[in-house]
C-alpha angles and dihedrals in degrees: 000000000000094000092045094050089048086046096047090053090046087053096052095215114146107182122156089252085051097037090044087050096044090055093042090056086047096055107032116018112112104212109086095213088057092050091048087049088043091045084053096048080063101046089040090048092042087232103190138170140090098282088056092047082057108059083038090053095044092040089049094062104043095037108113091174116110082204092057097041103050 
């Protein structure tokens, strides 16, 4: 999932399946190298509204990974 996130930024394809799965990784995805990949995808594809402001905002306060959080 690392690599596809990764992949998925590089493309620059922001569709709402991508955009949905991107998010997802972000909030729920135990590996903390997929959460900090994840968290990248949505800063590469400029990914914005209040929905993203939202998981960025949830994930902010329960995150406990130095990777994800830098």
């Amino acid at each position: 999932m690392c690599v596809c996130c990764a992949a998925v930024a590089l493309s620059g394809v922001a569709s709402p399946a991508v955009r949905a799965a991107v998010l997802w990784a972000f909030r729920y995805e135990t590996s903390d190298v997929v959460r900090a990949e994840a968290c990248r995808a949505v800063t590469l594809l400029d990914l914005d509204g209040t929905d993203v402001i939202a998981v960025l905002q949830q994930r902010y306060f329960v995150e406990d990974s130095d990777i994800v959080r830098r």
